[in-house]
C-alpha positions in Angstrom: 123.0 11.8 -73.8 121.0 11.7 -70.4 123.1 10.9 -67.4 121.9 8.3 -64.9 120.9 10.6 -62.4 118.6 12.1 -64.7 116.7 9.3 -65.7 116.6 8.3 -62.0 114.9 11.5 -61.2 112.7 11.5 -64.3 111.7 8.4 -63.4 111.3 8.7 -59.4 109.0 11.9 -60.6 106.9 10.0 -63.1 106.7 7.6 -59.7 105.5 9.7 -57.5 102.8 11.6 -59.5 101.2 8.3 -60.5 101.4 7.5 -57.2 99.2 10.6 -56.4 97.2 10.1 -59.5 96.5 6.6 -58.1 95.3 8.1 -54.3 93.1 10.7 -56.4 91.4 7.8 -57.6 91.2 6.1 -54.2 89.9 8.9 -52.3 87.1 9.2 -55.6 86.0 5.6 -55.5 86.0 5.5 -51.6 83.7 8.6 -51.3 81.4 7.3 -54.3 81.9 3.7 -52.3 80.4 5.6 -49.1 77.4 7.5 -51.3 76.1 4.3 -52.1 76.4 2.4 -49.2 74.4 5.4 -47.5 71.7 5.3 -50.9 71.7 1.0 -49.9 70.8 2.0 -45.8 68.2 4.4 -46.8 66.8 2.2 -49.3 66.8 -0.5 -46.7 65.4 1.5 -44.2 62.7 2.6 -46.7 61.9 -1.0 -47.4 61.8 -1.8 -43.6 59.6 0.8 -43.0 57.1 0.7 -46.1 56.6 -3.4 -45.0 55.6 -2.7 -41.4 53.1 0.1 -43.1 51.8 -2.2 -45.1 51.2 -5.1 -43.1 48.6 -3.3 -40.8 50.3 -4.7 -37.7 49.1 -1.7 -35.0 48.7 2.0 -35.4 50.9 3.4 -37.5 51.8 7.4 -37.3 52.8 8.9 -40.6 54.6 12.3 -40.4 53.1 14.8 -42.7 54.4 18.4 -43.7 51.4 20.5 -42.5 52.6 23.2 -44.2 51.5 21.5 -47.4 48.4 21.3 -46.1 48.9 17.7 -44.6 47.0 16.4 -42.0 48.4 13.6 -39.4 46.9 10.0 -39.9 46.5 7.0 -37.5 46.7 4.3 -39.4 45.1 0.9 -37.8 45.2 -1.3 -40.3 42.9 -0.5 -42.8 45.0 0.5 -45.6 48.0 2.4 -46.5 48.1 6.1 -46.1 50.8 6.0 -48.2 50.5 8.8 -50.7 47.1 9.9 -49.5 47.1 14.1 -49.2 43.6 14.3 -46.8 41.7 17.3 -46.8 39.9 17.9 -43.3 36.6 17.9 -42.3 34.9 21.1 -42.7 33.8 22.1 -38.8 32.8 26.1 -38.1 36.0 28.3 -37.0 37.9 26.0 -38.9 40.0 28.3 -41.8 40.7 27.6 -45.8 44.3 28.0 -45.3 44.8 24.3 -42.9 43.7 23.0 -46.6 46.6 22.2 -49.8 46.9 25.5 -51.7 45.3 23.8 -54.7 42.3 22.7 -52.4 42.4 26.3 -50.7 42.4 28.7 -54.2 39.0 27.2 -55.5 37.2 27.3 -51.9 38.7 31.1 -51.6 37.6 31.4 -55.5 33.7 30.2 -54.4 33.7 31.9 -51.4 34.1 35.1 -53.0 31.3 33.6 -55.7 27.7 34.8 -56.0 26.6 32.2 -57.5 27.1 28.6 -57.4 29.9 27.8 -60.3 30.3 24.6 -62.8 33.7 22.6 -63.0 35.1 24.3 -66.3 34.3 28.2 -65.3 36.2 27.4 -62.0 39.2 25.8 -63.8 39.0 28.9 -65.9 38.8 31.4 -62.7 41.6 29.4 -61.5 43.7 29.7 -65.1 43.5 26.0 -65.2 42.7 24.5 -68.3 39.4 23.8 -69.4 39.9 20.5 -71.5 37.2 18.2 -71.1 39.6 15.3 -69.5 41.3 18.4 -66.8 37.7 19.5 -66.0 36.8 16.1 -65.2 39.7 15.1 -63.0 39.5 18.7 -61.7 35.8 18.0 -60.9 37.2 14.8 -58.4 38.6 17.3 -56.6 35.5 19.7 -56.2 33.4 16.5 -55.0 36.3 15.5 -52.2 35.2 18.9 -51.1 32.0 18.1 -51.0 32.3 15.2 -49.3 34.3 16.7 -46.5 31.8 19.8 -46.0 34.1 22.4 -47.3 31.7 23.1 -50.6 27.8 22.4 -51.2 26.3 20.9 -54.4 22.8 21.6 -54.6 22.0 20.4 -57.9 24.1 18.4 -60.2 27.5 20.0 -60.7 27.2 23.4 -59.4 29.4 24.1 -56.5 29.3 26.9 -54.0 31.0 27.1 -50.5 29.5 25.3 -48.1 31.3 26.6 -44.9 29.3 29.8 -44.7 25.4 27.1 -45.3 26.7 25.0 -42.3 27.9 28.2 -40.1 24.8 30.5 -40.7 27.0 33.5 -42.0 25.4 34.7 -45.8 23.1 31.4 -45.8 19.5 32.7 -45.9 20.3 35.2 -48.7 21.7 32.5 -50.7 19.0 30.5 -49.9 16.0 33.1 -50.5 17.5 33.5 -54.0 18.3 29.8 -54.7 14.0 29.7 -53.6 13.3 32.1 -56.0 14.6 30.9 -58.8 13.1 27.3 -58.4 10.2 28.9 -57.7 10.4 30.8 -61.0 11.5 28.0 -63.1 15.2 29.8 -63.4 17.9 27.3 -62.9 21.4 29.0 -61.1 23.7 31.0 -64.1 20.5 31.5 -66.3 18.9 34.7 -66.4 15.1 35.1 -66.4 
């Protein structure tokens, strides 16, 4: 038979490590209590933040990581740059690498080029894939080059860099053979 004492003890112990067991849990729930309340500001921050975006009222600077390439935006108004990745205007001096490394490997990739290239053999240069649907979303990307000088298209989608056209450097030899194959009747990546 257990004496008195003994249980007492037994019992006082059983006590006192629930009673530790119990501020285990406390200290648990108040740090997951204090992860959420900080997920709840941010969110609230976010929301804050996103609405005056949105609602155009005056400039608006959105931070950017230039070393993805990014380039600061004003905004005034017009729209959301929310989610927008800009690629630069081409202007001479200006180098591939202020570009996003995707935008950067297939203006390296034509610069290097002789001849202007189609969609699917740069997705191939590039080890991209050439399914028709890639090539076609990949071919969005070649025209936002276009638009912003970086590439030339002179006919219907062939693309060559359009830096060196707009700078002088390697132009007229391009040009003196791009002559002489309309001239011929030879359209670029046929042989005569």
């Amino acid at each position: 038979m257990v004496s008195w004492l003994e249980e007492l003890d037994r019992r006082e112990a059983a006590a006192r490590e629930e009673i530790a067991e119990l501020r285990s849990q406390i200290a648990e729930l108040t740090r997951r209590v204090a992860d959420r309340e900080e997920r709840l500001s941010r969110l609230e921050i976010t929301r804050e933040t996103m609405t005056e975006i949105l609602s155009g009222d005056g400039a608006v600077r959105v931070s950017v990581d230039e070393a993805a390439g990014e380039v600061p935006v004003e905004g005034s108004g017009a729209g959301s740059p929310v989610g927008v990745r800009l690629v630069p205007q081409w202007e001479p001096g200006l180098e591939a690498d202020v570009l996003p490394r995707s935008y950067r490997d297939v203006v390296e990739v034509l610069q290097d080029a002789v001849h202007p290239m189609r969609a699917h053999h740069l997705c191939a240069a590039l080890g991209l894939s050439t399914d028709k649907n890639k090539v076609e979303g990949f071919r969005s990307k070649l025209k936002r080059l276009v638009e912003r000088g970086w590439l030339a298209e002179d006919e219907p989608g062939l693309f060559a860099w359009g830096g060196a056209r707009r700078a002088g450097a390697g132009a007229p030899e391009r040009e003196a053979a791009a002559d002489g194959r309309r001239r011929a009747g030879v359209g670029p990546g046929s042989r005569p």
